[in-house]
MARDREN-52546 format. One record per residue (C-alpha): x, y, z; residue number from 1; residue in one letter. Coordinates in pm, 1 decimal. Layout:
<rs>
<<X Y Z> NUM a>
...
</rs>
This chain:
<rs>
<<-4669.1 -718.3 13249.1> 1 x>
<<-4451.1 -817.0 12948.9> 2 x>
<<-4681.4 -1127.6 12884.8> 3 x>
<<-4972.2 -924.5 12899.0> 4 x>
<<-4848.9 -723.0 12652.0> 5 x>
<<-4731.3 -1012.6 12458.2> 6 x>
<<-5077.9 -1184.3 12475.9> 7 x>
<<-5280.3 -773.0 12421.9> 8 x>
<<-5047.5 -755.3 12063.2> 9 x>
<<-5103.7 -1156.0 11956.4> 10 x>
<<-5463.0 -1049.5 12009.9> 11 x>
<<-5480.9 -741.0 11786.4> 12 x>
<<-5324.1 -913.5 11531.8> 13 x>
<<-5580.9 -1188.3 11528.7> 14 x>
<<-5809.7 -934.8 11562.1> 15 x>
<<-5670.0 -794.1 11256.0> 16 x>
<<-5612.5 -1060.0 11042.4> 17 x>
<<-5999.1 -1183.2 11103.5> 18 x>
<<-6157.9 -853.4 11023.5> 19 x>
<<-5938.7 -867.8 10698.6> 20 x>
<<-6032.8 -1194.7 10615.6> 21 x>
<<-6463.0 -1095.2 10640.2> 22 x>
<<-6411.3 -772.3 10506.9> 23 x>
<<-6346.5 -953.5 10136.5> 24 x>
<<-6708.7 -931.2 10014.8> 25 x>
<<-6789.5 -603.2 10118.4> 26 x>
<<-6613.0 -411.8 9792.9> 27 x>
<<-6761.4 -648.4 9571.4> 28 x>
<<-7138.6 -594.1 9790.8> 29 x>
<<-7091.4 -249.9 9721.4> 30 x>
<<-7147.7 -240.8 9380.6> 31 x>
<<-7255.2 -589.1 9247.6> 32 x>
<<-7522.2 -583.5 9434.0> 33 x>
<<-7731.8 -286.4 9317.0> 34 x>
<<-7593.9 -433.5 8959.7> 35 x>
<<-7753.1 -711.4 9059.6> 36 x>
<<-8076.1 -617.5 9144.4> 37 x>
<<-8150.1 -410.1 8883.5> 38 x>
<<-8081.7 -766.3 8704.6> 39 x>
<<-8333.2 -898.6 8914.4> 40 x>
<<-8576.5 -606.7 8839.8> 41 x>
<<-8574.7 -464.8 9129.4> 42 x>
<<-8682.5 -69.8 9183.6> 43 x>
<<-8428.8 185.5 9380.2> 44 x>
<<-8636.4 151.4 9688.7> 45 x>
<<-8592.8 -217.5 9663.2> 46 x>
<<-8224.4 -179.2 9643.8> 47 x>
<<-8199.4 39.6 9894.2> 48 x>
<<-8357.8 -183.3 10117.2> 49 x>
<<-8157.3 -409.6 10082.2> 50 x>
<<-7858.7 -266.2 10228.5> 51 x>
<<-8110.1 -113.6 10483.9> 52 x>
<<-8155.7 -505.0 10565.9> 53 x>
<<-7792.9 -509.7 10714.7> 54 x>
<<-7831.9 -205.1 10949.0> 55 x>
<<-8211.6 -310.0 11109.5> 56 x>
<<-8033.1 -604.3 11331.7> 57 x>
<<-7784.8 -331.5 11491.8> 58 x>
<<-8046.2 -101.3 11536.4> 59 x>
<<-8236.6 -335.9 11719.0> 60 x>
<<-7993.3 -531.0 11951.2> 61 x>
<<-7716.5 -294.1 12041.8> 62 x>
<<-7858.7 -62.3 12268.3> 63 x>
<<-7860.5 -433.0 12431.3> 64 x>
<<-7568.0 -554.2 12344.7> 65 x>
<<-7301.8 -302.8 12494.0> 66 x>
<<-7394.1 -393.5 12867.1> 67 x>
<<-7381.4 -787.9 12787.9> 68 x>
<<-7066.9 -718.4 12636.4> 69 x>
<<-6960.9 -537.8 12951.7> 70 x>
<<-7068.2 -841.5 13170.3> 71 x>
<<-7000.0 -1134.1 12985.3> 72 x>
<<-6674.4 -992.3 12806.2> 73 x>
<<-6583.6 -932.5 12452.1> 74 x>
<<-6487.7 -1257.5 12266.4> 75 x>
<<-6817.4 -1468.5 12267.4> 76 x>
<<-6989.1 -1224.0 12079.4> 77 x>
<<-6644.4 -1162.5 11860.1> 78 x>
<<-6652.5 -1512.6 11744.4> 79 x>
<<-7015.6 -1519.9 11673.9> 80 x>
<<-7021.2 -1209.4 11464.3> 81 x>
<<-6723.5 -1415.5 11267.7> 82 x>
<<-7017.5 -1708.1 11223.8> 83 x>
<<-7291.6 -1498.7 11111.7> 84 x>
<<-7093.1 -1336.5 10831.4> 85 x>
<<-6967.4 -1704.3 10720.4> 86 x>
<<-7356.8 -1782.3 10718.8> 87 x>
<<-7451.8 -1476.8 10536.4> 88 x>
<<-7218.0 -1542.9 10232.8> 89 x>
<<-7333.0 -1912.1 10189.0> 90 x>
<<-7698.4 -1732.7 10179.2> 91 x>
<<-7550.5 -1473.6 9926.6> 92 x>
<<-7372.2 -1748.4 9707.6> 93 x>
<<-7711.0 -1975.4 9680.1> 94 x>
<<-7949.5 -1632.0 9616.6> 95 x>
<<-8109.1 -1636.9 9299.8> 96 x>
<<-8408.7 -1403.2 9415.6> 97 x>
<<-8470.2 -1088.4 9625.4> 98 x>
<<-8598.3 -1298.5 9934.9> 99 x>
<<-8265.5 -1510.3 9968.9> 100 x>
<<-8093.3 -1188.8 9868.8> 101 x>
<<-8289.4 -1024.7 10172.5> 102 x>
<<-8243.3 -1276.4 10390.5> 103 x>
<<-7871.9 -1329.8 10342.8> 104 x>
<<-7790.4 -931.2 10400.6> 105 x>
<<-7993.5 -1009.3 10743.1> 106 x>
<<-7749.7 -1221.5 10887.7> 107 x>
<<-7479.0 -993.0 10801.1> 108 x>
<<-7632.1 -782.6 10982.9> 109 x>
<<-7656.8 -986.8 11281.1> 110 x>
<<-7266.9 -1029.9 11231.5> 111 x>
<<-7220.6 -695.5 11106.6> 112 x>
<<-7402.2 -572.5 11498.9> 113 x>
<<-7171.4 -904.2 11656.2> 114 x>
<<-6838.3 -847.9 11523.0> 115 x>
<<-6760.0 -443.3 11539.9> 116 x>
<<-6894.6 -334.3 11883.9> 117 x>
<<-6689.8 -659.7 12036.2> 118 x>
<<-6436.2 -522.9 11806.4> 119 x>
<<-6405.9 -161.4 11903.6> 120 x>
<<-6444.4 -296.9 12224.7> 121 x>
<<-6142.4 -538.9 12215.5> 122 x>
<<-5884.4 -239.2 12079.2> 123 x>
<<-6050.6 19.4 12343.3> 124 x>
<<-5963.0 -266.0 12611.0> 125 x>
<<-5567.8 -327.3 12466.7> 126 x>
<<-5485.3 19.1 12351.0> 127 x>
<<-5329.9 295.0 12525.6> 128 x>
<<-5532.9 627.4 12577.4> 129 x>
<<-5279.9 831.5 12339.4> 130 x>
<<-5285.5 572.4 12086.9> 131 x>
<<-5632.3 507.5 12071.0> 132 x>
<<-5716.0 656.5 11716.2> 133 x>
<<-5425.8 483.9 11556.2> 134 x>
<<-5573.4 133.9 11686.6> 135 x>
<<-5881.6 197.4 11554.4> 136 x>
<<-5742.8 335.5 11242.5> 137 x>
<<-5609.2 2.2 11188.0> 138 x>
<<-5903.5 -189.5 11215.0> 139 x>
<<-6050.9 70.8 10967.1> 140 x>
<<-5758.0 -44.0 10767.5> 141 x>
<<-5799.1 -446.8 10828.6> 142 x>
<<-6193.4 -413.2 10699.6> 143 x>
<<-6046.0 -149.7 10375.7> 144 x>
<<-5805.4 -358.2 10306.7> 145 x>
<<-5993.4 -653.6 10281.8> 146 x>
<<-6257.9 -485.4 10044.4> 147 x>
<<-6018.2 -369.4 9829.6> 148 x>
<<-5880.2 -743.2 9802.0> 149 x>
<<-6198.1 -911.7 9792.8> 150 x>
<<-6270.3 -702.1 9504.5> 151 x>
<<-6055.4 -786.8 9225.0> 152 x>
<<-6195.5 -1142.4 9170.0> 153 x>
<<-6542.6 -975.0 9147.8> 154 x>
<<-6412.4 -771.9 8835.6> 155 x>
<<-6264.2 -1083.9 8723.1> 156 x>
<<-6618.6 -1244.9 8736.4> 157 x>
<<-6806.0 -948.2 8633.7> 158 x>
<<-6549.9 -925.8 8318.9> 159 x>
<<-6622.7 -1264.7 8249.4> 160 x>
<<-7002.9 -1239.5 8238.2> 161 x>
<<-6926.5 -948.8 7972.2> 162 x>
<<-6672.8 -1099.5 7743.1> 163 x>
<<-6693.5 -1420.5 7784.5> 164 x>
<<-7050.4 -1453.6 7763.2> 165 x>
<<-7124.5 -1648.4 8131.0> 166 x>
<<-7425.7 -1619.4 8300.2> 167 x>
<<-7458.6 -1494.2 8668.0> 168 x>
<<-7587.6 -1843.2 8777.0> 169 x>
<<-7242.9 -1951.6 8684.7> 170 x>
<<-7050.8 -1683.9 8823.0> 171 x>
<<-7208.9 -1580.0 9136.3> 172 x>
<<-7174.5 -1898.8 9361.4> 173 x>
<<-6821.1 -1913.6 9298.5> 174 x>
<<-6752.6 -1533.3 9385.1> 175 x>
<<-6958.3 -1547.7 9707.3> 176 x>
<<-6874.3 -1947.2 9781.7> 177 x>
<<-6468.6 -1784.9 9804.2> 178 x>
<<-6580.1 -1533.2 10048.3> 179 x>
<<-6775.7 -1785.9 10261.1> 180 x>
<<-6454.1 -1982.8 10308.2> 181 x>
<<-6293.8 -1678.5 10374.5> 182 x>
<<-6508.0 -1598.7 10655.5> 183 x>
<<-6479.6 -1900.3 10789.0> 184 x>
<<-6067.9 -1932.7 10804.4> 185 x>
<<-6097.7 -1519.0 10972.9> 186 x>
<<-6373.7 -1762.0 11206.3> 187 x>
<<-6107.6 -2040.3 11307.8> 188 x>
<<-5833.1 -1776.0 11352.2> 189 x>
<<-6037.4 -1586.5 11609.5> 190 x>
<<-6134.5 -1896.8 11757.8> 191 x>
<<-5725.5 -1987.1 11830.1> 192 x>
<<-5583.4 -1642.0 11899.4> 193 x>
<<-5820.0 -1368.1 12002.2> 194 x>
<<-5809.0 -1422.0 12401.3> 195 x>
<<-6052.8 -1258.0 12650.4> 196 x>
<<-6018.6 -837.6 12731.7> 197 x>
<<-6273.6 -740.6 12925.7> 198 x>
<<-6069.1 -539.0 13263.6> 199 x>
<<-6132.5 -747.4 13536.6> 200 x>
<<-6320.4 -521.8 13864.7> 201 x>
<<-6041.5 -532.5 14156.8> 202 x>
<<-6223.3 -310.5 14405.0> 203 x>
<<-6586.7 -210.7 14405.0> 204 x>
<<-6646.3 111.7 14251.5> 205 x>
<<-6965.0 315.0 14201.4> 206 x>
<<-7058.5 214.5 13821.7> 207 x>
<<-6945.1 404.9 13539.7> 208 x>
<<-7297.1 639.0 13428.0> 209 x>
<<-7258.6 488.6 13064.0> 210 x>
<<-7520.1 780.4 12924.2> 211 x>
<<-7367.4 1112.6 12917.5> 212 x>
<<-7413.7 1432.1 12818.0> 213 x>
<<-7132.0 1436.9 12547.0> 214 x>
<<-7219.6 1106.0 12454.7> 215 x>
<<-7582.2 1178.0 12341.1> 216 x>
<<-7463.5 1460.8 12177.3> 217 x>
<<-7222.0 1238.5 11970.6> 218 x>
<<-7536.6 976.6 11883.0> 219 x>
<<-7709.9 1232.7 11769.9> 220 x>
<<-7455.5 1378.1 11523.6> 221 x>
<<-7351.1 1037.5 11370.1> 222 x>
<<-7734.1 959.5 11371.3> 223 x>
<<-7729.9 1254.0 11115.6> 224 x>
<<-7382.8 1162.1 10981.3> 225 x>
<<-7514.6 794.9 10913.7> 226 x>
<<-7830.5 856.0 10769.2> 227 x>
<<-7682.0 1117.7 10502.9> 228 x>
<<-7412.5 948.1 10434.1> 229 x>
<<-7636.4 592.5 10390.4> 230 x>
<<-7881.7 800.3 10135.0> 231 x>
<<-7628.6 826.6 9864.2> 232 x>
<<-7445.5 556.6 9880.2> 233 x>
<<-7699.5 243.2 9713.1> 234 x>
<<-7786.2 510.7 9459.1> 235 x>
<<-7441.4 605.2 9329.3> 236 x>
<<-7391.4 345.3 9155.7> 237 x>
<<-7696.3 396.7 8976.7> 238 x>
<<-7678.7 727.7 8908.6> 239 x>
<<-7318.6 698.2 8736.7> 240 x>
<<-7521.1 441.0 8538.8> 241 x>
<<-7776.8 667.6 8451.7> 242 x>
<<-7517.9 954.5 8409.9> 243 x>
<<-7204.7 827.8 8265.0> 244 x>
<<-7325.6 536.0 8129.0> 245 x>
<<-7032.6 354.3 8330.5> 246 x>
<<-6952.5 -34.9 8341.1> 247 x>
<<-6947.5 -200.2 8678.6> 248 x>
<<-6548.9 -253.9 8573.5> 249 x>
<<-6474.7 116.1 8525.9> 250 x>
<<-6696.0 241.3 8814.8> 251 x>
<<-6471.8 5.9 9012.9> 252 x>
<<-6108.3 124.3 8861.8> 253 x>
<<-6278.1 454.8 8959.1> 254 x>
<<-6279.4 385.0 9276.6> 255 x>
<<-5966.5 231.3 9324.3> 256 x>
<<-5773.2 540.3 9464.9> 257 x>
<<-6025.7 616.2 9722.6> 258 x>
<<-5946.1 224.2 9801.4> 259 x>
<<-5580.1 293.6 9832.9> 260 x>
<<-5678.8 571.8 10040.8> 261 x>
<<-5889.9 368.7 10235.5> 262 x>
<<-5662.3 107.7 10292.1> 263 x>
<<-5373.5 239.1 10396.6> 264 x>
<<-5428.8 603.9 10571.2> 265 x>
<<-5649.1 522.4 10876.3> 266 x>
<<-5386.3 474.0 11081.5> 267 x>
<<-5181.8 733.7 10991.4> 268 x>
<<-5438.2 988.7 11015.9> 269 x>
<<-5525.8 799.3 11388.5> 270 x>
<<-5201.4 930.2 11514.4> 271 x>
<<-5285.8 1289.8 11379.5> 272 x>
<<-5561.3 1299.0 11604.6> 273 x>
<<-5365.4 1106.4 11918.8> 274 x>
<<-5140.8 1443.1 11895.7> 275 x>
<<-5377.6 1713.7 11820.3> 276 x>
<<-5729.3 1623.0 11929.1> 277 x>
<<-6042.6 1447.9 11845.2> 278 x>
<<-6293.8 1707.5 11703.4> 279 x>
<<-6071.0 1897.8 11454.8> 280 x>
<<-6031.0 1575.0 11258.9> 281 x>
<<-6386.9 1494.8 11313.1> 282 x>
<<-6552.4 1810.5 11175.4> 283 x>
<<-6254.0 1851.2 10916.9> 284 x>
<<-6350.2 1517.5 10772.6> 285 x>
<<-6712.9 1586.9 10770.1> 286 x>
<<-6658.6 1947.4 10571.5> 287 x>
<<-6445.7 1740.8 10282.7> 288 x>
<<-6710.6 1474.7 10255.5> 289 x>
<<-6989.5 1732.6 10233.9> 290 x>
<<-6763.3 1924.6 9928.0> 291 x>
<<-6757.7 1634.5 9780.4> 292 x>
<<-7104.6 1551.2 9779.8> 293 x>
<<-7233.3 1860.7 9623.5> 294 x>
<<-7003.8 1811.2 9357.8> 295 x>
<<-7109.1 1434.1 9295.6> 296 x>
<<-7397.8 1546.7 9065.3> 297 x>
<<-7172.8 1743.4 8848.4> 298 x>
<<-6962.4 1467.8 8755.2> 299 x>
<<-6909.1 1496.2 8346.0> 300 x>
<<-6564.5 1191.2 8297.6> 301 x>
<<-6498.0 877.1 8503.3> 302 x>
<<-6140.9 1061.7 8588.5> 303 x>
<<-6321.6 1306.3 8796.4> 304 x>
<<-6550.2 1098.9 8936.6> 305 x>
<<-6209.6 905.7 9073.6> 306 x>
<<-6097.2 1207.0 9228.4> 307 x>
<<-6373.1 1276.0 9392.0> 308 x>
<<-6438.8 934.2 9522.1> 309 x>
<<-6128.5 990.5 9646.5> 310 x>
<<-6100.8 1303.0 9853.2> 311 x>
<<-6466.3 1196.0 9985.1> 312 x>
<<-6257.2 837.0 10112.1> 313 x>
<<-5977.3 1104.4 10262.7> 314 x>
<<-6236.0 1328.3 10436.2> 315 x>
<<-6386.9 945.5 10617.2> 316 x>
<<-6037.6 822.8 10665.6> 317 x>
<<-5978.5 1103.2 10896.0> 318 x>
<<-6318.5 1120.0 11103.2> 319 x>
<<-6396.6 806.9 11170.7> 320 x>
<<-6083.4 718.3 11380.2> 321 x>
<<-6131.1 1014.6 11575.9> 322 x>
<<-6470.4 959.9 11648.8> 323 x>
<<-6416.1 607.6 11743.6> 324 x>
<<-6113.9 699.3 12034.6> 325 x>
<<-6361.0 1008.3 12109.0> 326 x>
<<-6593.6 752.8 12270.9> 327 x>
<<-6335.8 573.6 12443.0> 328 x>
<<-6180.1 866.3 12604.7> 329 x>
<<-6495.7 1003.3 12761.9> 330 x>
<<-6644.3 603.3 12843.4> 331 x>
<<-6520.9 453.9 13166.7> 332 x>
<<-6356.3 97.3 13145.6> 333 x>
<<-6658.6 -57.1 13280.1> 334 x>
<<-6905.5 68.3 13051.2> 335 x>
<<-6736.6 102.9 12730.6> 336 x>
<<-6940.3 -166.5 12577.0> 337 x>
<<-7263.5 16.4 12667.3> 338 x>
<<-7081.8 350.1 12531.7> 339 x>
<<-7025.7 152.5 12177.7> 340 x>
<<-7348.7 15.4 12197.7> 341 x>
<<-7514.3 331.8 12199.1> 342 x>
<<-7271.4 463.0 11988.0> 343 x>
<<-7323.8 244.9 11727.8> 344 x>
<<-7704.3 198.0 11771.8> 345 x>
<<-7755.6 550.1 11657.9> 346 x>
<<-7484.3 510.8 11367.7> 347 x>
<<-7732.0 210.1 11250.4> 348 x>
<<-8047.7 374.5 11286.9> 349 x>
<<-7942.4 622.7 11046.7> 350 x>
<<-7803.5 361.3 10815.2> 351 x>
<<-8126.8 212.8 10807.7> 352 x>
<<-8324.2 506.6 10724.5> 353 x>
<<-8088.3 683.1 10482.2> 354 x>
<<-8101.5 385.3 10201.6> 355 x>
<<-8498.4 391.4 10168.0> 356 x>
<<-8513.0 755.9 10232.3> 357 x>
<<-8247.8 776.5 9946.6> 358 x>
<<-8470.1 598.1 9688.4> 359 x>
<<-8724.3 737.5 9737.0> 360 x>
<<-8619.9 1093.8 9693.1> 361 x>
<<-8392.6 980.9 9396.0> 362 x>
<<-8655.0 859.6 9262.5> 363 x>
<<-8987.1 1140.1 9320.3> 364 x>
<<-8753.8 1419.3 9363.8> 365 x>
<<-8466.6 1390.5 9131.9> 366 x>
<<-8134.8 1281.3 9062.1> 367 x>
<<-7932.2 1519.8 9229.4> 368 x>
<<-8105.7 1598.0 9542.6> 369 x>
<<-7994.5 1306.1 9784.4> 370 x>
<<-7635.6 1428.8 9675.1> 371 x>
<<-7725.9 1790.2 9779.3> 372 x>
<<-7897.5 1668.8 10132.1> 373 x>
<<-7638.3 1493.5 10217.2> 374 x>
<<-7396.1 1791.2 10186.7> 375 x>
<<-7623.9 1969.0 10410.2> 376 x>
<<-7623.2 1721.0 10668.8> 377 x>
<<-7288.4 1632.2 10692.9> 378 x>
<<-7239.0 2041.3 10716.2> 379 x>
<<-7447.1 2034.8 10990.5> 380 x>
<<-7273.6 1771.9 11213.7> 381 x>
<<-6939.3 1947.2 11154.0> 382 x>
<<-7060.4 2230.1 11285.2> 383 x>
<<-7200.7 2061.2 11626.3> 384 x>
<<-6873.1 1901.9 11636.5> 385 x>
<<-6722.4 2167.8 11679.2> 386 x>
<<-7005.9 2394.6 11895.8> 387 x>
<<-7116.1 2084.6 12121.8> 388 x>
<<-6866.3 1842.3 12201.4> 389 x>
<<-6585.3 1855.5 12471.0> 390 x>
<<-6186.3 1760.4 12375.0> 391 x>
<<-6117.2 1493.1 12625.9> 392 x>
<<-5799.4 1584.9 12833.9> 393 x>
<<-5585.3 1215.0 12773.6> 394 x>
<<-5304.7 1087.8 12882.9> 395 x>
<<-4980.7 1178.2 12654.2> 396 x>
<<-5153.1 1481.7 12459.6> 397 x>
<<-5119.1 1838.1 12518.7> 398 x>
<<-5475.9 1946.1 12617.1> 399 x>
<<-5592.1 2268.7 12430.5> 400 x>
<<-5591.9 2607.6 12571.8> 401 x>
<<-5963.1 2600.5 12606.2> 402 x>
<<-5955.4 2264.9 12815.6> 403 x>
<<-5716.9 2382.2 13022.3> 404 x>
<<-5896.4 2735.1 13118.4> 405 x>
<<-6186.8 2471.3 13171.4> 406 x>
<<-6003.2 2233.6 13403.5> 407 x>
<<-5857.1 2527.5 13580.0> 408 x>
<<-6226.5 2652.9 13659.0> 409 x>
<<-6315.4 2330.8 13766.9> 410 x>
<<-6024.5 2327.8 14013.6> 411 x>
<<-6094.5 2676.6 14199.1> 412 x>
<<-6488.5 2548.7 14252.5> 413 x>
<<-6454.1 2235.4 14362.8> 414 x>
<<-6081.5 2245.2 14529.7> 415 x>
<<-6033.5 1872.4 14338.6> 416 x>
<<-5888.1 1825.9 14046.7> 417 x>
<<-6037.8 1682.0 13760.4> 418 x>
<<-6057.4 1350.4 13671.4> 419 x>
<<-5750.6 1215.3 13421.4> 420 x>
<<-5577.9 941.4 13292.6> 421 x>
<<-5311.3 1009.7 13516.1> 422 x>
<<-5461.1 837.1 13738.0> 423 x>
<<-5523.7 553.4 13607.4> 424 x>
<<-5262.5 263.1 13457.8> 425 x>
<<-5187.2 347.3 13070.9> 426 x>
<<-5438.5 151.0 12838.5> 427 x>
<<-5695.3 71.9 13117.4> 428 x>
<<-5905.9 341.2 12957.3> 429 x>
<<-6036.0 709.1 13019.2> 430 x>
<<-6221.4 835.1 13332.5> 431 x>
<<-6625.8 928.9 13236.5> 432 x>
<<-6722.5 1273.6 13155.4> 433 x>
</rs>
């Protein structure tokens, strides 16, 4: 047992450290490469579709993916999603057009759909049921952290294409050459220390029924959740162009606190919802980001806009840890990969419809109305969060009074109690619901 555990922690850190190590480009990606593209002349349909470009390959394979994940185990398609984002950012460093561009931000997406379900796989595997959402807070923390490192030498180059007068033929394959090597050292470290997790089957057991009511319900609120929050994000950094007549350098310094924020409080806010529940955090999260959207378009200084940026990074910090351990509570250990495969799936269908369907309305319907949608939508999910979806009773946290009259019920109909993580071995994972 104490090797195991040795071997489950030596693995998370890996894990960790190689989700750090990819995760460099993405702050840069986020707002170089709309910069970008209007260099390149492209429209804000154009740029949208480009980041819609990284969310088709999820939507396509990981309804797919979960069960061969499931089979075949975790670290295969771990290790691969580390290659395809290496791959990806030599693309991005030799792109001088919107076809390589394209092209490039497809790969990532092939590691993008790779890498994260094996991931959220891998700390669903290792992690114990009442410390799921501060695992997966720290993975939310490994990928922050890495943007917000990965970022300062993109102001560096971005400051020296303004003041020192060098062109973006000069800069660019340097940037994104650095974050191709780093992708491939987080490639060789995975290779060395992430080991195998997928539980082995002692006995035979009647499958796990990996589509359930609660989790449909949960695709189809971060279907919503993904789309709105995909629609404003390519077009931000335009409008605060458009707006405030911001500098890539101060839209970034802008953002830095909701970096910090990013970086540093999944974790934290993981074990808030290990002690008092999934679906408050969820749909507490979801009401801050939607406040904050509706007050996007009525930004006037770049001082506000950082506060903003940054209570909209606290209100994601604390539901997307909770929804993560949500889905590994209520998915048996033999079909969690299916469970994050659909999970995910409908998380990247949204993604992939919000960016175009952002253009488009940004650009036919006004400025402010993606802004205002979005507020709506994310409204909306908090609100089936909280009307729809079913605590999970797990092992090590009170359950609520509700759950309790519920279980209760359960017990005087059927004369068996409920299933629990008390019966099964800490960290093997929840019972289905």
């Amino acid at each position: 047992m104490t090797a195991r555990v040795r071997n489950d922690s030596l693995t998370l850190d890996a894990l960790w450290k190689a989700t750090l190590l990819v995760s460099l480009p993405f702050g840069a990606l986020s707002f170089a490469l709309p910069i970008y593209g209007r260099m390149l002349k492209a429209s804000a349909l154009e740029i949208g579709a480009l980041f819609s470009a990284v969310a088709l390959v999820p939507v396509i394979i990981r309804p797919f993916l979960g069960r061969i994940l499931d089979r075949w185990g975790r670290r295969p398609f771990f290790l691969a999603g580390l290659a395809s984002y290496t791959v990806s950012m030599v693309l991005i460093c030799v792109a001088k057009s919107m076809l390589v561009l394209g092209i490039g931000r497809f790969v990532q997406g092939i590691g993008q759909a790779l890498l994260w379900l094996s991931a959220y796989a891998i700390v669903a595997d290792v992690s114990q049921a009442d410390r799921r959402g501060r695992g997966f807070g720290a993975i939310d923390e490994a990928m922050n952290r890495g943007s917000l490192i990965g970022v300062m030498p993109g102001l560096v180059g971005i400051g020296l294409m303004q003041f020192a007068g060098l062109a973006w033929g000069t800069v660019w394959p340097v940037l994104f050459g650095g974050y191709a090597v780093a992708a491939f050292c987080g490639l060789l470290l995975g290779v060395r220390h992430v080991e195998e997790t997928r539980p082995a089957v002692k006995e035979k057991v009647a499958p796990t029924r990996p589509i359930t009511l609660q989790i449909a319900t949960l695709m189809g609120i971060v279907f919503v959740t993904g789309a709105s929050t995909a629609m404003v994000w390519p077009i931000i950094v335009i409008f605060l162009q458009d707006r405030l007549r911001a500098g890539a350098i101060m839209m970034a310094f802008a953002y830095l606190p909701a970096a910090l924020i990013l970086s540093f409080l999944p974790s934290r806010l993981g074990r808030i919802t290990d002690r008092f529940g999934r679906k408050p955090m969820m749909a507490i999260g979801l009401v801050i980001g939607a406040a904050a959207s509706a007050l996007m378009p009525q930004l006037s200084s770049i001082v506000l806009l950082a506060i903003l940026w940054g209570v909209d990074s606290l209100g994601f910090t604390a539901s997307s840890p909770a929804e993560r351990a949500f889905v590994a509570d209520i998915a048996g250990s033999d079909a969690r990969g299916v469970s994050y495969g659909l999970y995910t799936f409908a998380y990247f269908l949204g993604t992939a419809i919000g960016p175009l369907a952002g253009g488009w309305l940004y650009d036919n319907l006004g400025r402010s109305f993606p802004f205002y949608a979005n507020s709506v939508m994310l409204l909306l999910a908090a609100a089936l969060v909280m009307t729809l979806l079913r605590e999970p009773v797990v092992l090590g946290r009170t359950p609520s009074p509700g759950t309790l009259r519920v279980s209760r019920l359960f017990h005087r109909q059927t004369g068996q109690p409920p299933r629990r993580d008390r019966h099964r071995t800490p960290g093997t994972g929840a019972g289905s619901q």
